[in-house]
The first five atom37 places (N, CA, C, CB, O) and aatype in JSON, in Angstrom:
{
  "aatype": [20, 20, 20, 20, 20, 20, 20, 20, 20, 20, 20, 20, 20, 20, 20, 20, 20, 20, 20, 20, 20, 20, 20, 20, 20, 20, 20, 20, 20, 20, 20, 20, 20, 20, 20, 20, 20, 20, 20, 20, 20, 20, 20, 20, 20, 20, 20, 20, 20, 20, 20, 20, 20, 20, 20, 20, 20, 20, 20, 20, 20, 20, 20, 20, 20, 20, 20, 20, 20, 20, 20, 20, 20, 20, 20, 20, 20, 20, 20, 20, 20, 20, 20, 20, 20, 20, 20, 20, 20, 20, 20, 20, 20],
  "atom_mask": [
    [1, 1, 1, 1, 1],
    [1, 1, 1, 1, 1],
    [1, 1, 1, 1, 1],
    [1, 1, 1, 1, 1],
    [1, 1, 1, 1, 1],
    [1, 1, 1, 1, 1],
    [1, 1, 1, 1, 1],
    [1, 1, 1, 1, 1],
    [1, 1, 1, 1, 1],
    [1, 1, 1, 1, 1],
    [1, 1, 1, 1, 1],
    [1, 1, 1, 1, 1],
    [1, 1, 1, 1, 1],
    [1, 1, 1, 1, 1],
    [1, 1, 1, 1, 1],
    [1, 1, 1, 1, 1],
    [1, 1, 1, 1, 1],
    [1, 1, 1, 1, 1],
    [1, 1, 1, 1, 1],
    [1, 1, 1, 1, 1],
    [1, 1, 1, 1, 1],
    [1, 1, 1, 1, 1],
    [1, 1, 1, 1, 1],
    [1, 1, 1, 1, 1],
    [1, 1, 1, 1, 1],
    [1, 1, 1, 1, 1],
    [1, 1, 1, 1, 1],
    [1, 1, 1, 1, 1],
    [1, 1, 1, 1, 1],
    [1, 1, 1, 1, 1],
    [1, 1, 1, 1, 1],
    [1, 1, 1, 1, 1],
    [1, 1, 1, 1, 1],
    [1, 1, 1, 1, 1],
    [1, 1, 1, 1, 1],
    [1, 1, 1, 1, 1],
    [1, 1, 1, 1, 1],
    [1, 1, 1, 1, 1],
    [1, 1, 1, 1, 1],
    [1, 1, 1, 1, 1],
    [1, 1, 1, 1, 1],
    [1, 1, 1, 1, 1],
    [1, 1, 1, 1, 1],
    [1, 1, 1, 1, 1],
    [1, 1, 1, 1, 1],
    [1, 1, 1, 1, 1],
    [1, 1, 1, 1, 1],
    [1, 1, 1, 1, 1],
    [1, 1, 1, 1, 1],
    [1, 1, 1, 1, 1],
    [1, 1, 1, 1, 1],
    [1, 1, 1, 1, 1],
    [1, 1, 1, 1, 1],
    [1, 1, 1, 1, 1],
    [1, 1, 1, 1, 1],
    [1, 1, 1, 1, 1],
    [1, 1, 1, 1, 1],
    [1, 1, 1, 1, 1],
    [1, 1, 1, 1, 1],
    [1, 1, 1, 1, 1],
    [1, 1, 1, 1, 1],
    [1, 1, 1, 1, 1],
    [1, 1, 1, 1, 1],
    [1, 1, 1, 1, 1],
    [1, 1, 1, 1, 1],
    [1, 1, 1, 1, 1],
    [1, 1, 1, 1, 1],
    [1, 1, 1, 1, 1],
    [1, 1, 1, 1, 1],
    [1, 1, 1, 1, 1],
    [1, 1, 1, 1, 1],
    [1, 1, 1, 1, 1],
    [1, 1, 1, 1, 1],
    [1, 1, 1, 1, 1],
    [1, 1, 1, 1, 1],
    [1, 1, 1, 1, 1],
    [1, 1, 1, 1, 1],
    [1, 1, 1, 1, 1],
    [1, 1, 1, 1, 1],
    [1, 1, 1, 1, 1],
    [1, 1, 1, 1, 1],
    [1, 1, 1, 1, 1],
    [1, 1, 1, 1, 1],
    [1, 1, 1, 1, 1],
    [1, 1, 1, 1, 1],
    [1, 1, 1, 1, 1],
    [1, 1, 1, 1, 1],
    [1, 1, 1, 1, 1],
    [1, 1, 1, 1, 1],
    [1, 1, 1, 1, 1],
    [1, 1, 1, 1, 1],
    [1, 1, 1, 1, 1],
    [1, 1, 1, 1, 1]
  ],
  "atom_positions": [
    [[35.11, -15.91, 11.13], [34.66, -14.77, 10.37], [34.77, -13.51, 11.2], [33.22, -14.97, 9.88], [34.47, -13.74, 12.37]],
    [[35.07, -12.37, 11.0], [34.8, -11.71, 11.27], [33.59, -11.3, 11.29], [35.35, -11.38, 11.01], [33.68, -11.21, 12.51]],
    [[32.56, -10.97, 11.09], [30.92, -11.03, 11.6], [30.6, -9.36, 10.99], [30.63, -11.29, 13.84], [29.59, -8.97, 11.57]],
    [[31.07, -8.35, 10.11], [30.31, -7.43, 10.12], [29.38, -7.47, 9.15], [30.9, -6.46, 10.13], [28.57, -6.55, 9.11]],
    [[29.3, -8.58, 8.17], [27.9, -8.63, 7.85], [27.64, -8.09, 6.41], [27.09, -7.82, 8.89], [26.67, -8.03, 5.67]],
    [[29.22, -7.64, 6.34], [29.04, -7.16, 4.46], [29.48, -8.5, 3.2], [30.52, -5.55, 4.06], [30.53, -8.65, 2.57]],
    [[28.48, -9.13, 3.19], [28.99, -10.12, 1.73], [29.04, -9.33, 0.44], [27.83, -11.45, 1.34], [28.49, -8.24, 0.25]],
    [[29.79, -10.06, -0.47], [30.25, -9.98, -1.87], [30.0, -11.16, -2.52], [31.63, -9.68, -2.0], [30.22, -12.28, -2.07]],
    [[29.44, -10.84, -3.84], [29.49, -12.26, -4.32], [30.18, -11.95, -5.58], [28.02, -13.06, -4.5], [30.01, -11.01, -6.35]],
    [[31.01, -12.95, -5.62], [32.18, -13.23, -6.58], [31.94, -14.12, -7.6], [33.32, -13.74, -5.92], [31.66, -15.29, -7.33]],
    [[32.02, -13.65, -8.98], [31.09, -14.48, -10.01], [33.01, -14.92, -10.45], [29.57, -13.31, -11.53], [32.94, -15.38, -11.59]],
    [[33.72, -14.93, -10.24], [35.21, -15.78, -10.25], [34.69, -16.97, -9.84], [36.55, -15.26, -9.19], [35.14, -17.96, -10.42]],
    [[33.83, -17.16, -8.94], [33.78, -18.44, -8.05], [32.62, -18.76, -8.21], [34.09, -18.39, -6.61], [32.12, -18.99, -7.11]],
    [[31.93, -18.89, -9.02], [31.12, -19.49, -9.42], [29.35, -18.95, -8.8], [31.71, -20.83, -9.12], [28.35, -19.66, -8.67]],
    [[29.54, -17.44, -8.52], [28.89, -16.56, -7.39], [28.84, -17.02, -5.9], [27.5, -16.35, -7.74], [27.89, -16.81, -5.15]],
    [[29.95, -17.63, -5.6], [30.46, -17.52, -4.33], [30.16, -16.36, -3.54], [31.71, -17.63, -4.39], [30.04, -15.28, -4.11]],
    [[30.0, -16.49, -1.9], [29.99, -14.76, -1.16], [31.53, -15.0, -0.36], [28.23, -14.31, 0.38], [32.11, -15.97, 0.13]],
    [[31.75, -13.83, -0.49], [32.87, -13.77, 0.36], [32.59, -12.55, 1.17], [34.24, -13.74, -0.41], [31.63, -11.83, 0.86]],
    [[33.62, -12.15, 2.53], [33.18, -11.2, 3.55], [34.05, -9.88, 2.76], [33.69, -11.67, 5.38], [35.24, -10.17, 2.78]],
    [[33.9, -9.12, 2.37], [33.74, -7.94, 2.2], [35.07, -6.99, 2.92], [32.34, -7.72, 2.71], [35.59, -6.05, 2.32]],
    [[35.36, -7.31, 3.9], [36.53, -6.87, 4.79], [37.82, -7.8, 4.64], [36.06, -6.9, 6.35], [38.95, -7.55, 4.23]],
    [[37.1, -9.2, 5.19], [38.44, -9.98, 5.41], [38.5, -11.03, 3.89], [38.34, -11.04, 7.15], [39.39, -11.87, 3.92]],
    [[37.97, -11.02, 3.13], [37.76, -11.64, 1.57], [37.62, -13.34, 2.31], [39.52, -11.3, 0.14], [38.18, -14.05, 1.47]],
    [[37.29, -13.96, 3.11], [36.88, -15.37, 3.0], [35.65, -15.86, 3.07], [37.41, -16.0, 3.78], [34.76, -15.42, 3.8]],
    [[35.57, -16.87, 2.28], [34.51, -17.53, 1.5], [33.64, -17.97, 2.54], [34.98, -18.7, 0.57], [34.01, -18.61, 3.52]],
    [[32.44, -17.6, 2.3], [31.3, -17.68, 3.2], [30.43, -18.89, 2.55], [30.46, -16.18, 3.31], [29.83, -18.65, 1.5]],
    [[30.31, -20.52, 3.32], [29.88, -21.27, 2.81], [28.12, -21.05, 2.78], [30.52, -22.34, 3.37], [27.21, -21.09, 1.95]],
    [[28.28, -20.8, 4.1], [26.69, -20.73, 4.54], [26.01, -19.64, 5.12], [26.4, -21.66, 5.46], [25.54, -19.68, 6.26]],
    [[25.94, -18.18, 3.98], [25.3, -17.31, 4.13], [24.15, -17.16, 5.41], [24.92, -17.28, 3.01], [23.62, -18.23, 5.69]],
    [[23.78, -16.17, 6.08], [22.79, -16.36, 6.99], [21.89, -14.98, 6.32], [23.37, -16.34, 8.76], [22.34, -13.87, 6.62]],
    [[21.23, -15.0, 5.86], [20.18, -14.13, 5.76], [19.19, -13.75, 7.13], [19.38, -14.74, 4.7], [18.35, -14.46, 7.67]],
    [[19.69, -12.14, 7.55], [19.62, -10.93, 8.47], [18.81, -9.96, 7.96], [20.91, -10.31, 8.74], [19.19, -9.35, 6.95]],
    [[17.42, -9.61, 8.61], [16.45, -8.66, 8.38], [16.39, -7.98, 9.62], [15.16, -9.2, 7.94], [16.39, -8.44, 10.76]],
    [[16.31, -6.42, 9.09], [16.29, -5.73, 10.37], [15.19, -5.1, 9.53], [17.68, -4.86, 11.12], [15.09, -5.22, 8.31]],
    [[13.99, -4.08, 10.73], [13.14, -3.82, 10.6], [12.45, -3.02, 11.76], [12.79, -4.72, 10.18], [11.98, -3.65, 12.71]],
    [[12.38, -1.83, 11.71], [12.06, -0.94, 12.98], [10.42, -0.46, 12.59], [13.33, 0.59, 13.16], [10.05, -0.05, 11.49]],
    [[9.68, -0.61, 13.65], [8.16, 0.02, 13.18], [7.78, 1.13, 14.26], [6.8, -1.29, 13.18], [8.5, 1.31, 15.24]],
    [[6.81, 1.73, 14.07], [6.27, 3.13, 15.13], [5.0, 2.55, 15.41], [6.06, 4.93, 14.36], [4.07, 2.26, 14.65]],
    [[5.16, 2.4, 16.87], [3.58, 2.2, 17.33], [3.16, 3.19, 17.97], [3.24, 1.08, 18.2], [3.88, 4.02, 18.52]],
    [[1.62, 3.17, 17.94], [0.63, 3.82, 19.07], [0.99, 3.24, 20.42], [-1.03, 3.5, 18.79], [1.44, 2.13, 20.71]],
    [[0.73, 4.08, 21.02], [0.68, 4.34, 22.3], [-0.39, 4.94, 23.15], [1.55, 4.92, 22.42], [-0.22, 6.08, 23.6]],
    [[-1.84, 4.03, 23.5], [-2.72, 4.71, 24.25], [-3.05, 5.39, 25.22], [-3.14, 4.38, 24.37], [-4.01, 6.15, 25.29]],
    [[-2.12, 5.11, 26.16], [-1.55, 5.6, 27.72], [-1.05, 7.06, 27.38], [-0.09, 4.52, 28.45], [-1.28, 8.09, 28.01]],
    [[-0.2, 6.85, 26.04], [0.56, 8.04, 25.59], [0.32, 8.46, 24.21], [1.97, 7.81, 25.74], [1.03, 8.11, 23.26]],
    [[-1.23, 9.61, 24.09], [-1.12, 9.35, 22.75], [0.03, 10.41, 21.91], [-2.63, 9.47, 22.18], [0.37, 10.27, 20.74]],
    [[0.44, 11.31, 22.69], [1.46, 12.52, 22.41], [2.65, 11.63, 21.88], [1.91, 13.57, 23.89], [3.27, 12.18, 20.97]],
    [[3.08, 10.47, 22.21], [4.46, 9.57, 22.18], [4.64, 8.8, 20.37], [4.21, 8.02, 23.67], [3.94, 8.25, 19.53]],
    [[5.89, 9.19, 20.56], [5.77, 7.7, 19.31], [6.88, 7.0, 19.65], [5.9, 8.0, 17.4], [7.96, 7.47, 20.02]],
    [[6.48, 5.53, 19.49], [7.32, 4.6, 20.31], [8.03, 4.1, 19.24], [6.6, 3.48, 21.22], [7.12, 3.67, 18.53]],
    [[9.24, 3.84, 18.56], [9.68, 2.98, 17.76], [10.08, 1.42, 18.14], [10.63, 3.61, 17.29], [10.24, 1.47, 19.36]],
    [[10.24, 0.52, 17.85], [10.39, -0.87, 18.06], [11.42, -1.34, 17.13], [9.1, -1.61, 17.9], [11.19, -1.37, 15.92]],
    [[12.73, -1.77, 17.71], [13.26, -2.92, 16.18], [13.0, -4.07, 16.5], [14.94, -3.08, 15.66], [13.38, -4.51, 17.59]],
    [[12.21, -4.89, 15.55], [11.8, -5.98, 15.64], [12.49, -7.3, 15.47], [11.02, -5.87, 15.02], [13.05, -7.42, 14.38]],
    [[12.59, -8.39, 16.34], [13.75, -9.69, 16.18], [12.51, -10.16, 14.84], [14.1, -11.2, 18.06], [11.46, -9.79, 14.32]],
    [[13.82, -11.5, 14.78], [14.14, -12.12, 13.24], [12.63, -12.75, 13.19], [15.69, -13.5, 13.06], [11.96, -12.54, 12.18]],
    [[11.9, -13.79, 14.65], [10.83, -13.98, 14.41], [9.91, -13.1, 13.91], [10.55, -14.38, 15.2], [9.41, -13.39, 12.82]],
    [[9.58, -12.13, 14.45], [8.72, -10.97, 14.2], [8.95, -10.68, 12.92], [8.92, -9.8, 15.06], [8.02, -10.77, 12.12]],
    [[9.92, -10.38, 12.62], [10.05, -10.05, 10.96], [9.36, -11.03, 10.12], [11.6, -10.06, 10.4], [8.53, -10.78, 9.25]],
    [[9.76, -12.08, 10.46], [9.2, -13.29, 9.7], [7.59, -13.59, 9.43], [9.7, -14.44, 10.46], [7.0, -14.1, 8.48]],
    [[7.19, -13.12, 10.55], [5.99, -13.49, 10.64], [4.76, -12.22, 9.92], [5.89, -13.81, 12.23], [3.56, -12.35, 9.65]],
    [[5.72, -11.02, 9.78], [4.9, -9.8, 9.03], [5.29, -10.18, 7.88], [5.21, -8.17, 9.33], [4.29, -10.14, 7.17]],
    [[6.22, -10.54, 7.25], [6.37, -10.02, 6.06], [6.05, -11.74, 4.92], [8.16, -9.12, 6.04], [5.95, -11.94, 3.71]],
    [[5.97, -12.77, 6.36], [5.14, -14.34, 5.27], [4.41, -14.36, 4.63], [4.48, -15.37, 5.65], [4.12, -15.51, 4.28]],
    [[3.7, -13.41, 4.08], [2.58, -12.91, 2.92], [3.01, -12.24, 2.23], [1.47, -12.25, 3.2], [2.59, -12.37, 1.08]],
    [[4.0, -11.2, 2.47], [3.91, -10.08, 2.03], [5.1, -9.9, 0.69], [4.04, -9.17, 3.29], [5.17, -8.85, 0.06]],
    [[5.8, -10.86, 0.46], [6.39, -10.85, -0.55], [6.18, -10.78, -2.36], [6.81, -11.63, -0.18], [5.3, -11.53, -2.79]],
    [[6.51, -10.4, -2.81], [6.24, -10.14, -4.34], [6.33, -11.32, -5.23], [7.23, -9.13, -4.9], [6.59, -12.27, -4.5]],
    [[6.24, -11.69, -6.45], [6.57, -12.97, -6.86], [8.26, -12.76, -7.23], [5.53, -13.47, -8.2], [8.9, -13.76, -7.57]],
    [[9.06, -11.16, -7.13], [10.41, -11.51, -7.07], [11.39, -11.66, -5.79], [10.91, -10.66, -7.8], [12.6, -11.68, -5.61]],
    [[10.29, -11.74, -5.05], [11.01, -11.73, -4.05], [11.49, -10.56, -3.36], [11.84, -12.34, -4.35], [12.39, -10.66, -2.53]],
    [[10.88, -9.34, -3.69], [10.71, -8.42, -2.71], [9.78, -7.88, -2.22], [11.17, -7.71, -2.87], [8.66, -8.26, -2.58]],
    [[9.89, -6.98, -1.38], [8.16, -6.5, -0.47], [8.33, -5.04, -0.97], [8.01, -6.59, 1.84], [9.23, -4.26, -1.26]],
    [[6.84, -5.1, -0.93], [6.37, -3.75, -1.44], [6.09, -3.15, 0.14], [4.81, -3.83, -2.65], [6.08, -3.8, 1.19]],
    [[5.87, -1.76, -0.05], [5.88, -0.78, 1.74], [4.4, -1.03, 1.99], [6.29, 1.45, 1.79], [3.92, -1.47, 3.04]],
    [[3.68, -0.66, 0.82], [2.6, -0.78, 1.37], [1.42, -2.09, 1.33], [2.2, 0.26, 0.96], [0.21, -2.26, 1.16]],
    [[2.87, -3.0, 1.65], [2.28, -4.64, 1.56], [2.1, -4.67, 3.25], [3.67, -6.14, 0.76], [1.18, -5.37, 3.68]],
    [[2.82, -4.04, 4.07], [3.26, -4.63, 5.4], [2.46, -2.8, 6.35], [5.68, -5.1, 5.45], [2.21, -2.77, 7.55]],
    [[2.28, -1.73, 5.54], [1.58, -0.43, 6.45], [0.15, -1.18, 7.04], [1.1, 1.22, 5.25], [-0.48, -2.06, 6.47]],
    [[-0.08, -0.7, 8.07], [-1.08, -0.86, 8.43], [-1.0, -1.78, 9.36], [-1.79, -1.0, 7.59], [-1.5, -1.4, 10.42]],
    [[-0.39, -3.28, 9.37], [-0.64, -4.31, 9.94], [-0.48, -4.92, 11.15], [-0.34, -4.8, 9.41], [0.39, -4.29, 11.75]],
    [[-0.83, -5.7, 11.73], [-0.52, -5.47, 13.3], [0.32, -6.93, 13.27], [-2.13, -5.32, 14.6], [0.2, -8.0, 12.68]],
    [[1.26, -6.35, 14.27], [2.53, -7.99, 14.39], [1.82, -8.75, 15.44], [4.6, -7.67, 15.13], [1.98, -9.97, 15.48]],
    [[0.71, -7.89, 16.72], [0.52, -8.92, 17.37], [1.52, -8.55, 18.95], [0.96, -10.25, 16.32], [2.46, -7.75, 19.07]],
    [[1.02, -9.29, 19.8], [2.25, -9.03, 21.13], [3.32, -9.16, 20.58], [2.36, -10.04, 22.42], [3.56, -9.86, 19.6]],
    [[4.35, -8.2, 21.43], [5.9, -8.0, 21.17], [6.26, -7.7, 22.92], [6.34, -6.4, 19.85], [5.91, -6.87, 23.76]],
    [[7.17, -8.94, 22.86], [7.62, -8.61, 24.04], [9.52, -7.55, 23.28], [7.72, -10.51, 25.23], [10.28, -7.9, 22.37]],
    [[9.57, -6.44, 24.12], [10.5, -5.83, 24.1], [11.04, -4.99, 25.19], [10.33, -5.35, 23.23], [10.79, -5.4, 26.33]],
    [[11.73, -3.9, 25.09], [12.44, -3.18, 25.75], [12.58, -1.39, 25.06], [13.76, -4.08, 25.82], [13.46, -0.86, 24.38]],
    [[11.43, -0.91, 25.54], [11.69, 0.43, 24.87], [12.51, 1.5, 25.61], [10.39, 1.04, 24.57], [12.49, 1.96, 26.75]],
    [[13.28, 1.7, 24.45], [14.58, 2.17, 25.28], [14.47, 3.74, 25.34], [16.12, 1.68, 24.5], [15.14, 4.31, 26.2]],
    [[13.42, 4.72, 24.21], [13.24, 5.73, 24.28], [12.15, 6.15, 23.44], [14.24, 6.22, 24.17], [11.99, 5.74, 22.29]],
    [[11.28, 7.09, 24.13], [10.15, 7.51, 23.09], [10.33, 9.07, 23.24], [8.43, 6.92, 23.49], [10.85, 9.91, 23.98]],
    [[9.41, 8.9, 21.8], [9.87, 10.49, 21.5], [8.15, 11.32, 21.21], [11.2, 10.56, 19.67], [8.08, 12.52, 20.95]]
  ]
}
């Protein structure tokens, strides 16, 4: 595969996904959540730190937080705390 991550689904094929660039048939979709949050910073309260959060972390905010269609509402997940995050802040602003 080429890997950039744009599927199509092709109702020719029975709603098959195919890649978007190179058109081949993607058997086994991987479902990819990205998700950036702003934390406090006590040391720094002038700062705001942004975070993008890995796939666990995502997972673990948003395991409640889904709708009965299967999407999240914003202000299902404001407020909430993920808990330790080990990361790498690369710039605060």
């Amino acid at each position: 595969m080429c890997g950039n991550g744009r599927l199509e689904q092709r109702l020719e094929d029975r709603g098959a996904f195919s890649c978007g660039d190179c058109s081949r048939v993607v058997t086994s979709p991987v479902l990819k959540r990205h998700l950036q949050v702003f934390l406090d910073c006590r040391s720094r309260p002038q700062c705001r730190v942004k975070v993008k959060l890995l796939q666990r972390s995502i997972s673990s905010l948003l395991r409640f937080a889904a709708g009965e269609d299967g999407s999240y509402e914003v202000k299902s997940v404001l407020g909430k705390e993920v808990g330790l995050l080990n990361c790498f802040v690369q710039s605060v602003t």
